[in-house]
N, C-alpha and C positions, 0 to 999 in steps of 0.2 A: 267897836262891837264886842258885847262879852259873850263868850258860850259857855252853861253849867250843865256839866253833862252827871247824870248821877248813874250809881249802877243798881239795880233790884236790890233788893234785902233776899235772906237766906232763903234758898228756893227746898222745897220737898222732894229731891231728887231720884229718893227711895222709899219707898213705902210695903213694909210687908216682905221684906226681902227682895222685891223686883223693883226693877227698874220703871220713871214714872217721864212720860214726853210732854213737855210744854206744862212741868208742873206748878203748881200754888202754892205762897207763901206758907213755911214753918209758923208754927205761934211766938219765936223770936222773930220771923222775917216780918211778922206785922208787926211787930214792937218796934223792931227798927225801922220802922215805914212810921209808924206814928211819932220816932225820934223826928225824922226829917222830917216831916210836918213842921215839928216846934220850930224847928232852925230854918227854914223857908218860907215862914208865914205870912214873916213882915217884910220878904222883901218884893219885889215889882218885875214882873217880868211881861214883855211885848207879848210871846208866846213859848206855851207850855207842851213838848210835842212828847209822846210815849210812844214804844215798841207797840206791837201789838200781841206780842206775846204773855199771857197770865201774871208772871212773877212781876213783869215790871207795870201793868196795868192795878195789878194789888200796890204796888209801892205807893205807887203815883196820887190813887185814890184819897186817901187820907187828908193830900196836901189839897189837893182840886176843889175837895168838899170844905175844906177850910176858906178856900179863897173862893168859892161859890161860882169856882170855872168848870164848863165842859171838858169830857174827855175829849182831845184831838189824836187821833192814830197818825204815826208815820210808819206805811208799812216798813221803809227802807232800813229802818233799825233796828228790823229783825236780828236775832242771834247768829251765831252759824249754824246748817241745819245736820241736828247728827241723825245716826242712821233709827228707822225706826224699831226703836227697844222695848216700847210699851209694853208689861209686863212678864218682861223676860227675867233671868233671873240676874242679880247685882252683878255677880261675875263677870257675865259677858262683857258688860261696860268696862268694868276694870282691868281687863285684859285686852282690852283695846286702847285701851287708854294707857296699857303699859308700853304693849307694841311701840305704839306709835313714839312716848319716849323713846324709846331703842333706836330709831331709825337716824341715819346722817340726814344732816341739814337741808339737803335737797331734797329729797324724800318727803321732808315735811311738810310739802307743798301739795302731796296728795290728799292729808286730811286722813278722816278715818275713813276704813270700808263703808262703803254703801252709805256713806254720809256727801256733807256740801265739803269739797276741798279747799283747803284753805285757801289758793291761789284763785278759785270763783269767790268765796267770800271776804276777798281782801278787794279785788277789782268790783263787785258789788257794792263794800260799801264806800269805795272812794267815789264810784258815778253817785251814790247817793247824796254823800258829802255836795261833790261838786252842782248837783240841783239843786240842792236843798237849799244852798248857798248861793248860785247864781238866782234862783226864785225870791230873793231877797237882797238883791244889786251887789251881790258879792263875784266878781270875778276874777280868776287867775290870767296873769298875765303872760306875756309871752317870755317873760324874763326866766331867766335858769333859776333864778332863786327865789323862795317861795313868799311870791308877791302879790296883791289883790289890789284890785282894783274895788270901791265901796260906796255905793249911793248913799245910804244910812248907816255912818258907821257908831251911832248913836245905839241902836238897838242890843236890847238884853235876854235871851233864848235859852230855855231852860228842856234839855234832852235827859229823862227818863229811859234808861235801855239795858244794855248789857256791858259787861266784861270786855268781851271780845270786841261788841260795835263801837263801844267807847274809846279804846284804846286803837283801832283801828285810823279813826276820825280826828282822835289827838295825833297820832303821825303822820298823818295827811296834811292836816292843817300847819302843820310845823315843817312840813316839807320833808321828812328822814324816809327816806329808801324802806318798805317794805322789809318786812322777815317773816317766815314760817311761822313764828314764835310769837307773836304780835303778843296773843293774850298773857305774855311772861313778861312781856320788856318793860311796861309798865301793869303794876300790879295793884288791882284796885277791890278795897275791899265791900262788902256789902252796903247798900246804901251810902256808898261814898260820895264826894263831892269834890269834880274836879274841874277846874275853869281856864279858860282860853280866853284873854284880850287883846285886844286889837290894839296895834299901837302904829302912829305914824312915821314913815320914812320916805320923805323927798314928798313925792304927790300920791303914793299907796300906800299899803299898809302891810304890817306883814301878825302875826300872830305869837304870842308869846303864853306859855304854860305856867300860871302864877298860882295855881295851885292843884294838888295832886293827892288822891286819894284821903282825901277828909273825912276822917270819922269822931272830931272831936263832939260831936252830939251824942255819941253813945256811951256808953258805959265801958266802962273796962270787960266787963263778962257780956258784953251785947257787940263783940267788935268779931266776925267772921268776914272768912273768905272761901 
C-alpha cells in the first residue's frame, strides 16, 4: 500500500493586518497548486481524499480538474483547530504563538488558549488514521510493534491536508510515540509531497517513510513554509 500525503500551498493567513480563519490560497499558494498538478497528473491513484478546510480544497482543485475526478471530503483531516481570531489584529496570533514556544514540553500538550489542544488533536487524528485505514482492510495488530494486517495491500491513496494532520498520520503509521511538537519533528513545506509504503514482514506489513517533504516541482522562489 502506498500513502501520498501532500500539504496546502501557501495559505492567506493575514489579510489587512488581521488575522484570517480557514483562509484561501495566496496568488503563490495557487501557483504551487497548479505546480502539483504538473507533477501528479500522470500518475494513478485508487482514491483522492482532501481536508475540508479552504486552503487545501484550493490545492487539491487544480489536480482533480485535471484528472476529471470529484472532490471527496474527509472530514477527519482537518487541521488543528485554533482559537477564533477572525479579524482580530496579527498580534494576537503572534503572541500566542510566542507564549506557547516559552512553555516546557508538557505544557505543550495544552495547545493554544481557546483553541483544539494538541493532545485532542493528536488522539483525533490517530482514531482517524486508524478508520480511515481499517475502512480499507488495513488493520493494526496486537503486536507491540507497528504492524498491520492488509486485505489490499496493492492500493495507492492520495491525502490532500495539512502540516500538522500530515505529520501526525506519518508518526502513527510508523509507530513513534507522539510529542507536543508533532508539527516540528517533521517539517513539511507547502504543497509538499510525502509518501508511506508498505512493505512486507513475515505475514504483515509494516510501513516505511520513502519520501519526505518534496518540493522538487517548485521553483526555487515558489518553495515556502
Amino acid at each position: 500500500m502506498e500513502i501520498v500525503l501532500v500539504r496546502h500551498g501557501q495559505p492567506e493567513w493575514v489579510k489587512g493586518g488581521l488575522n484570517v480563519v480557514d483562509p484561501p490560497l495566496t496568488d503563490l499558494g495557487h501557483r504551487q497548486a497548479t505546480r502539483l498538478a504538473d507533477a501528479l497528473e500522470n500518475e494513478q491513484f485508487d482514491e483522492i481524499l482532501v481536508s475540508p478546510l479552504i486552503r487545501a480544497r484550493q490545492t487539491a482543485a487544480p489536480l482533480l480538474e485535471r484528472l476529471g475526478r470529484e472532490e471527496v471530503i474527509a472530514p477527519w483531516l482537518e487541521e488543528i483547530r485554533d482559537p477564533s481570531w477572525a479579524g482580530t489584529p496579527v498580534e494576537k496570533a503572534e503572541k500566542a504563538y510566542a507564549e506557547l514556544r516559552r512553555r516546557a514540553p508538557d505544557d505543550r500538550w495544552n495547545g493554544l488558549v481557546d483553541g483544539e489542544s494538541v493532545r485532542s488533536f493528536v488522539d483525533r487524528i490517530h482514531l482517524g488514521v486508524e478508520m480511515f485505514l481499517a475502512e480499507r482492510g488495513v488493520r493494526r495488530t496486537e503486536d507491540e510493534l507497528p504492524v498491520w494486517e492488509m486485505d489490499e495491500p496493492g492500493k495507492r491513496i492520495l491525502l490532500i491536508a495539512h502540516a500538522g494532520t500530515n505529520t501526525v498520520s506519518i508518526g502513527h503509521m510508523l509507530g513513534l510515540v507522539p510529542t507536543p511538537w508533532e508539527f516540528d519533528r517533521f517539517v513539511l513545506m507547502h504543497t509538499s509531497i510525502s509518501k508511506l509504503e508498505s512493505m512486507k514482514v513475515g505475514d504483515v506489513h509494516s510501513f516505511s517513510l520513502v519520501k519526505l517533504s518534496d518540493v522538487e516541482h517548485l521553483s526555487a522562489d515558489e518553495r515556502t513554509r
